[in-house]
C-alpha positions as MATLAB code, in Angstrom:
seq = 'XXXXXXXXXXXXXXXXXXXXXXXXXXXXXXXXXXXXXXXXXXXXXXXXXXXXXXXXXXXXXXXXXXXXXXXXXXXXXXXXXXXXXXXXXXXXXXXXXXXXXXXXXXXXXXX';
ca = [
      38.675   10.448   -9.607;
      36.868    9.071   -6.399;
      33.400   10.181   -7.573;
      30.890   12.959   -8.214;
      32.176   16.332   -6.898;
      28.436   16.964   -5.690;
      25.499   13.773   -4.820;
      22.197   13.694   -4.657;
      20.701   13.831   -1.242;
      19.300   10.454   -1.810;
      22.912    9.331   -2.508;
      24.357   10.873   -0.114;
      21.638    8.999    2.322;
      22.997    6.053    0.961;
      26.843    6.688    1.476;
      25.832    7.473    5.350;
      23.776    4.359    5.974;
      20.432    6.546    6.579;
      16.683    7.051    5.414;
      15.776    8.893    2.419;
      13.284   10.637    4.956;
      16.053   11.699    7.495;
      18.166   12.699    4.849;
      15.888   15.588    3.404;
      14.926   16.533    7.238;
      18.796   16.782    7.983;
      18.931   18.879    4.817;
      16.548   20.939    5.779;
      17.415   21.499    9.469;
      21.494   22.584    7.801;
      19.643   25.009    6.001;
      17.369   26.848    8.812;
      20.996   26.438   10.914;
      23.049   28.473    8.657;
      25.253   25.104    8.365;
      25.402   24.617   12.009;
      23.765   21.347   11.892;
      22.347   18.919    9.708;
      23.559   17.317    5.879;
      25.306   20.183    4.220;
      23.600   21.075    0.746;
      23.869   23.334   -1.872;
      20.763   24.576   -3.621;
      21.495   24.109   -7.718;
      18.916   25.887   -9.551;
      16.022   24.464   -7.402;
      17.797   21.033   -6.538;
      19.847   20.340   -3.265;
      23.379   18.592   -4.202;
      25.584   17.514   -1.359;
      29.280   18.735   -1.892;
      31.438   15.475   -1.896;
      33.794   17.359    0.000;
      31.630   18.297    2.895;
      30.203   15.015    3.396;
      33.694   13.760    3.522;
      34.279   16.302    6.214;
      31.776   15.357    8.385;
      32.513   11.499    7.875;
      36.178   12.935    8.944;
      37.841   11.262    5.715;
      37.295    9.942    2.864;
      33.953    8.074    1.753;
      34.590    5.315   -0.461;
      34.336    5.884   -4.576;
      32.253    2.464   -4.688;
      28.958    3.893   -2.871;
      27.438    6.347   -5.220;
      28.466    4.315   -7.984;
      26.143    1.362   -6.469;
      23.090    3.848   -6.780;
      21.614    2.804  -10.189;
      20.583    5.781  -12.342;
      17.497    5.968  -13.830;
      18.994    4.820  -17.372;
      19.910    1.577  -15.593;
      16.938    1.276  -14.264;
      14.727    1.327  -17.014;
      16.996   -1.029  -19.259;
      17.258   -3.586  -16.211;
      14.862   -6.461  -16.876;
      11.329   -6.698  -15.498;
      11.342   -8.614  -11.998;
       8.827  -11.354  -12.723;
       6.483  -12.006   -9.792;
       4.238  -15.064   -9.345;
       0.404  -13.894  -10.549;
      -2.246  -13.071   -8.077;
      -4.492  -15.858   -7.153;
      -8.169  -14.980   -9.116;
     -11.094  -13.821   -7.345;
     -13.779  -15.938   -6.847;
     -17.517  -14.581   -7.594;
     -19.378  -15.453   -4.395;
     -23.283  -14.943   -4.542;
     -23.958  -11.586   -3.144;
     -26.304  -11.192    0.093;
     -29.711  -10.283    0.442;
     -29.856  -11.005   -3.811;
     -33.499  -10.938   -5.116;
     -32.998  -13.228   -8.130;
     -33.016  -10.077  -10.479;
     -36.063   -8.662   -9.370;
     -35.697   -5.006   -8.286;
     -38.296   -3.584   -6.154;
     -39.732    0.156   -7.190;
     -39.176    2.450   -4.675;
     -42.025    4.287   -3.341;
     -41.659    7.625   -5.013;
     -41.804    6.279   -8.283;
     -44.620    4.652  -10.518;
];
């Protein structure tokens, strides 16, 4: 089996090099076309799927088995391990302006 019968549009992005962005606006513009134009979809019960089939048509052959596969699911995702990142350099308390040594003055409507 090559892959999926049906990707996700985000996949499908993927497989065709493009934004996630331009993607969904492609989708959207083969639905308001009647198919005419655009990333053919299916609607799934409130989901858009691309048909494998479909998207191999308009690549005019077939796409390769490897690039959905390289999409990590969520699963993968959450078992990969944490990226560490270097922590953020500490803020330094600087004096504030115009302090009045903890003296407030009363405001005129008060007192």
């Amino acid at each position: 089996m090559a892959g999926p019968d049906f990707l996700t549009v985000e996949e499908a992005a993927r497989v065709l090099r493009i934004g996630r962005t331009a993607a969904y606006l492609a989708a959207k513009r083969y639905r308001e076309t009647g198919g005419a134009d655009g990333l053919p979809v299916v609607a799934i019960r409130g989901t858009l799927r691309v048909p494998r089939r479909l998207l191999e048509k308009m690549a005019g052959g077939p796409i390769g088995a490897d690039e959905p596969a390289a999409v990590t699911s969520l699963d993968e995702r959450r078992t990969s391990p944490p990226v560490s990142r270097a922590p953020a350099p500490r803020r330094t308390n600087k004096p504030k302006r115009n302090a009045t040594n903890g003296a407030q003055t009363a405001l005129p409507f008060t007192g």
